[in-house]
C-alpha positions, 0 to 999 in steps of 0.5 A: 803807116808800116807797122813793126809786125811786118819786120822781124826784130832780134831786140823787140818786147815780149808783148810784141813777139810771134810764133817765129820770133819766140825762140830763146834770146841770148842773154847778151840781147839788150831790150829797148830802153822803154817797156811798153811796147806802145813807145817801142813801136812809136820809136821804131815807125818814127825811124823808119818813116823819117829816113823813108823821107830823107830818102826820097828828098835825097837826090843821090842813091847810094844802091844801083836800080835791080833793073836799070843800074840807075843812081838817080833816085832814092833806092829801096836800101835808101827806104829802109836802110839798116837800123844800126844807126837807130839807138836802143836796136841791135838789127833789124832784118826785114822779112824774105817776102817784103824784100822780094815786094820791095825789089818788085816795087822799085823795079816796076816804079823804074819800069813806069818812070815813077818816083820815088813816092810811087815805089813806096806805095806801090811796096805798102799794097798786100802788107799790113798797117800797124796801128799805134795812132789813129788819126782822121785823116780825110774825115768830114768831122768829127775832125782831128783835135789838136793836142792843145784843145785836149790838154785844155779839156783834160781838167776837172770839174769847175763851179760855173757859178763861181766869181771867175767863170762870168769873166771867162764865158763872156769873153768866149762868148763875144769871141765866137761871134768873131767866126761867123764875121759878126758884130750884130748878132747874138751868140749861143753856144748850147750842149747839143749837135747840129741837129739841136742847132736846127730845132733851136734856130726853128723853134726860136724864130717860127710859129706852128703853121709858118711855111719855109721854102727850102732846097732838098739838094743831099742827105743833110738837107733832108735830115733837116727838111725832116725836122721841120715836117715833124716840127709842124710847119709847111714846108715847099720844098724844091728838090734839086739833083744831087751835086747841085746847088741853088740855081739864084735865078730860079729861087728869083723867080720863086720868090718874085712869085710869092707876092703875099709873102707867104714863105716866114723863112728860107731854109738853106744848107750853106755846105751839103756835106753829102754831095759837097756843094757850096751854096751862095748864101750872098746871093740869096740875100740880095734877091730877097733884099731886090724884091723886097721879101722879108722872109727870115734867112737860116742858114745850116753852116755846120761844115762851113763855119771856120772853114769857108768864107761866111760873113753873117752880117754882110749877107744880112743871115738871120740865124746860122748855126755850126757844131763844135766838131766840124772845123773847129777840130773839136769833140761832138758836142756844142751846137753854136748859134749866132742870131741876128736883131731881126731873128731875137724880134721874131723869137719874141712872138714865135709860138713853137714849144721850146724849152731846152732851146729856148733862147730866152732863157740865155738872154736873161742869164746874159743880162743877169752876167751868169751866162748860163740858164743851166750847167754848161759842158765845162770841160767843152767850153775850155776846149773851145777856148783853145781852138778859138784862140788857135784859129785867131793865132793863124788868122781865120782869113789864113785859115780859110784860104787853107781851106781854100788849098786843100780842096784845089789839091784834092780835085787836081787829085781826083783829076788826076785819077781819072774820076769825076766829082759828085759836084756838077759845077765849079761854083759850087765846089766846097773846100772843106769836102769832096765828093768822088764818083767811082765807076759803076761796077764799083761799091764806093762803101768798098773803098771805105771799108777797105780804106778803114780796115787796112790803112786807118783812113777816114772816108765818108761813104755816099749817102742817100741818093748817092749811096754807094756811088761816090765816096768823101774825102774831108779836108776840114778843120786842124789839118796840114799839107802832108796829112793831106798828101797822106790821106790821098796816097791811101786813097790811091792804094785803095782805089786800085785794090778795089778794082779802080786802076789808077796811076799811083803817085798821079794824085799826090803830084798833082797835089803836091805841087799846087801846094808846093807853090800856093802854100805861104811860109807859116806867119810865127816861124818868119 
């Protein structure tokens, strides 16, 4: 965002003065009608930014071109026009060195025939980005949270005990299994991260000793081959190049080959965050059903659950497990498992230690309708009240298939660029992340660093075997279609100051007009 220090204000707070403002006002000088300079700046951005999309929405322009004398397209007086219609600032000048950048941009944008939304990109690059709300645009989670999930979190402390809190949790607990397109299974919702995700859904259903087949295909599934090593159990592990996924024909063939059922559990990443790959989770069902395999299915669903389709019961998984920060747009900190009847069976006879994530002890306190073995994350749990009930509000199909959009725009955006994706097949793609190549001479950890340190942009770096070779664009959990217009206009300001000379505006097009004619009307506001 344009910040107030790159303009020079003749009313602005002391807290926000500089050396070549810091000359004596005149008493006649009014102040803004706010003291915090917070709600001054906030004020100030809102008028700019919202006459800045007047313009460019605005078919006329009121100032010739400085190159072309054209009046066909929004101009840069129609960008920034003077601020005398804003309340509570007498004028605003802008700075001799951003004019001279803004002729340059609007003259280079007539030059290349770009619109409007180029010349404004083209001005930001060498300015500076004031920062008066962060936001996550573009990150893989931990997401944006809504300002209805924080209001819901922002209570006290509650007796959990209490007559009251049962009817609540019961009621929470039977709606989360709704995310995961469940009526059989069994939901547990434990103060922990994905990661106690994994060690619950192990310990709870594997006995020391027990071997797993699973698919090392990113940095994800490495961790959590990592812990299944460091829990006892043998591991077959099949390695797959990074940007691939399970290829079902040979995992037919591996599991045909096991005639002694040796494998107890298959171990899958639905959503390799890392390379982001989507995994056939239906079809890996079927081929253990068509030979017969018994093996337990676990699945990682952390970064697809309430933003890919996953229908837990249809594809018979026995235990998937997500994290309150993906895209349920929530604060770190609740892992939440649901299990099947077959995985409960094999709890009962598992031998591995388990005690903070033991699942027995939920389902006494289910049965004694306490809910809760031990004192829960009250406050998490209020929050995670709000986002159900925002998802379900939208449709969880609507907010899958929004999900669905944005990761169509953000590949037609990389196209667009000229990049190639870290995913090697379009069946494999994932809508709630994307994972750029950059060419070699090209850190990807610059873009991110660069992206964060100039435009507050979230960008995942490349992890693992793709460190420093591709970087991640998230588009997951409370997001809409401008913020993601936003995140990949910052990504094409970054892209070129590192050295990757793509066209801008070429990527927000592209975007923006998939989304223009994909994007349904919003159901509440018919």
């Amino acid at each position: 965002m344009i910040g107030p220090e790159i303009l020079e204000l003749h009313a602005r707070p002391p807290s926000l003065q500089t050396r070549r403002s810091s000359r004596p006002r005149s008493p006649s000088t009014k102040e803004p009608s706010c003291s915090s300079s917070a709600c001054w700046a906030v004020k100030l951005e809102r008028h700019l930014w919202l006459r800045f999309y007047i313009s460019v929405l605005c078919p006329a322009r009121s100032t010739p071109c400085t190159y072309c004398g054209d009046v066909s397209s929004p101009g840069v007086k129609d960008l920034f026009p003077s601020a005398s219609a804003a309340p509570s600032f007498r004028r605003i000048n802008i700075r001799r060195p951003l004019r001279a950048r803004l002729r340059r941009a609007e003259t280079s944008a007539c030059k290349q025939q770009k619109s409007g939304i180029a010349a404004a990109e083209i001005l930001l690059i060498g300015g500076r980005s004031g920062e008066v709300e962060k936001g996550r645009e573009g990150s893989r989670g931990p997401t944006n949270i809504p300002e209805r999930v924080m209001q819901a979190m922002n209570r006290n402390n509650e007796d959990h005990r209490s007559p009251a809190f049962p009817v609540f949790s019961k009621a929470l607990i039977s709606d989360v299994k709704r995310l995961f397109k469940s009526t059989k299974g069994t939901c547990f919702i434990i103060p922990t991260t994905g990661s106690g995700g994994w060690e619950s859904a192990l310990t709870n259903t594997l006995s020391p000793g027990d071997k797993i087949l699973t698919y090392r295909l990113g940095q994800f599934s490495h961790l959590w081959i990592g812990r299944m090593t460091r829990l006892n159990f043998e591991v077959e592990v099949v390695d797959l190049e990074w940007g691939s996924g399970v290829d079902l024909e040979q995992f037919r063939s591996k599991i045909s080959a096991d005639r002694s059922h040796s494998f107890k559990a298959v171990c899958i990443v639905h959503n390799e965050t890392s390379t982001a790959v989507t995994n056939d989770i239906g079809g890996m069902r079927r081929i253990l059903d068509s030979v017969g395999h018994p093996a337990l299915l676990l699945v990682d669903a952390v970064s697809s659950i309430a933003g890919l389709d996953f229908r837990m019961d249809e594809w018979k998984v026995d235990v998937a497990l997500t994290g309150s920060q993906k895209a349920l747009s929530m604060p770190c900190g609740l892992g939440i498992l649901c299990a099947s009847p077959k995985a409960l069976e094999a709890a009962k006879s598992a031998k591995s230690l388990r005690v903070f994530f033991d699942w027995g002890d939920y389902l006494s306190a289910y049965k004694s309708g306490t809910y809760w073995p031990y004192t829960p994350s009250i406050q998490l749990l209020y929050g995670l009240r709000a986002a159900l009930d925002m998802i379900f509000e939208e449709g969880l199909d609507c907010v899958i298939a929004r999900h669905h959009r944005f990761g169509e725009a953000t590949r037609l955006a990389v196209k667009a660029w000229g990049l190639k994706l870290c995913t090697t097949n379009p069946m494999w793609y994932s809508d709630t992340v994307t994972s750029v190549l950059v060419p070699q001479h090209i850190d990807s950890g610059d873009v991110v660093k660069l992206a964060w340190k100039k435009y507050n942009l979230s960008l995942g770096v490349g992890l693992g075997d793709i460190a420093g070779k591709a970087f991640r664009i998230g588009h997951i959990g409370h997001l809409n279609e401008l913020q993601l217009l936003g995140a990949l206009a910052g990504v094409e300001l970054v892209l070129n100051e590192v050295g990757v000379k793509v066209p801008l505006g070429s990527g927000v097009v592209a975007a923006g007009t998939y989304l223009s004619k994909s994007t349904p009307l919003i159901v509440s506001r018919l």
